[in-house]
Each structure stands twice: as C-alpha cells, then as structure tokens.
matplotlib code that plots the C-alpha trace (Angstrom):
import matplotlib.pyplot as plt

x = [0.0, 1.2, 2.9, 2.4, 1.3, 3.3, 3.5, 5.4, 5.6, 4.6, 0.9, -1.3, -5.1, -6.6, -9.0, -12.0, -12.6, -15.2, -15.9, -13.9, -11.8, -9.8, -8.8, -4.8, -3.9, -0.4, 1.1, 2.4, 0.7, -0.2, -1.4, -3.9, -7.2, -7.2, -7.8, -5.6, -8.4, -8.4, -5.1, -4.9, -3.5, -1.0, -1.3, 1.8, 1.6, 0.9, -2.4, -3.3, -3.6, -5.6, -8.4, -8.5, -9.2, -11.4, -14.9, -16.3, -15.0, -18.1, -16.3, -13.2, -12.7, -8.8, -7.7, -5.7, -2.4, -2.8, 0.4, -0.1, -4.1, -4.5, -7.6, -9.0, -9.7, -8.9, -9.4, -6.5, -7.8, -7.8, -4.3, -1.4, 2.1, 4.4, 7.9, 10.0, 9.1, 12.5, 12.9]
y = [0.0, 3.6, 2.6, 5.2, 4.8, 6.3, 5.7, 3.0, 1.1, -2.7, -3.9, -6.6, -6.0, -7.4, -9.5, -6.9, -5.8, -6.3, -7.9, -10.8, -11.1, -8.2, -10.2, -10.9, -9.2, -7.7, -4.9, -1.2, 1.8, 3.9, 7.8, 9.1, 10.8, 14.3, 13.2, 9.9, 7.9, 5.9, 5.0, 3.1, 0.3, -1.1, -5.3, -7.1, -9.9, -12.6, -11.2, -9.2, -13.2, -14.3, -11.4, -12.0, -15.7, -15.5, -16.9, -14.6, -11.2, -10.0, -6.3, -5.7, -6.5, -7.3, -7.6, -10.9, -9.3, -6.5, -7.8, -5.2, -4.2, -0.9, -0.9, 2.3, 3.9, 1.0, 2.4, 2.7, 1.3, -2.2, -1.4, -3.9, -3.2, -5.6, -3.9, -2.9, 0.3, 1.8, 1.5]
z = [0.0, -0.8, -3.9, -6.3, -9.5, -12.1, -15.9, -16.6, -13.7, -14.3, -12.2, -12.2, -12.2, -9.3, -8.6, -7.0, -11.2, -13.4, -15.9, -14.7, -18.0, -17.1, -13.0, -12.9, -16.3, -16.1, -18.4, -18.0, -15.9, -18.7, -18.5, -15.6, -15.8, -14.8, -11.1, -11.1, -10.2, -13.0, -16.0, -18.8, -18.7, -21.5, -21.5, -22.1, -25.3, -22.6, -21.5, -24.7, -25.9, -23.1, -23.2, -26.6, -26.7, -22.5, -23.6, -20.9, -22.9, -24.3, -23.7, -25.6, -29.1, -29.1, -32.9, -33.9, -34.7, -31.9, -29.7, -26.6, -25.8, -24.2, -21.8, -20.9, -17.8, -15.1, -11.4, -9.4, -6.6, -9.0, -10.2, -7.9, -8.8, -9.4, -10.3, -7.1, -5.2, -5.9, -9.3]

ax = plt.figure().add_subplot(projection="3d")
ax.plot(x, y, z, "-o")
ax.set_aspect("equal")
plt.show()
C-alpha cells in the first residue's frame, strides 16, 4: 500500500474488477485521468492473448495481430504493482 502509480511502472489487475476477463492481467501503468483515479492500462503480449481468446469477454474487441491491448480507464484502486518500489 502507498505505492504510487506512475506511468510506466509494471501492475497486475486485481482480482476486485469487473468484468472478470480483465482479473490478474499484467502490463504497464499507462497515462492518468485528470484526477488519477483511474489510468490506462498497457497489456503485455501474454495477457493481450488471453483477453483476446477469454470466452467470458463480451467487452473488448482485441484484434488478432494486436500484440499489446490498451484498456481504458482502469481504477486505481484495481491497479497492484508488481515492479519494485524503488525503481
């Protein structure tokens, strides 16, 4: 806790979001909303693949040679990072 988010920083999204197909992804921090309640989110290939083929995404249309999704507007409270704190 007190980890703050910054673009760039590598994060997991946890397991309080919905719809369910976005619990666990990992990726990069991407740019904040005006009040930094909310960032996109940059997936890395390994999760881009696994939205794209969840039977439960109904949501996001991921494209089949689109190697790195970009979701938009995930809550920071649902955002857990997973690169060092001092780096």
């Amino acid at each position: 806790m007190g980890q703050l988010l910054t673009p760039g920083r590598t994060a997991r999204i946890g397991t309080t979001i919905t719809p369910a197909c976005l619990r666990l992804l990992t990726g990069t921090v991407q740019q904040p909303n005006r009040t930094r309640s909310r960032f996109d989110f940059l997936l890395d290939e390994a999760s881009t693949e696994r939205l794209r083929r969840d039977p439960s995404n109904t949501r996001f249309r991921v494209a089949d040679g689109e190697k790195r999704y970009r979701l938009a507007k995930v809550p920071a409270a649902c955002i857990e990072l997973t690169d060092p704190a001092d780096s």
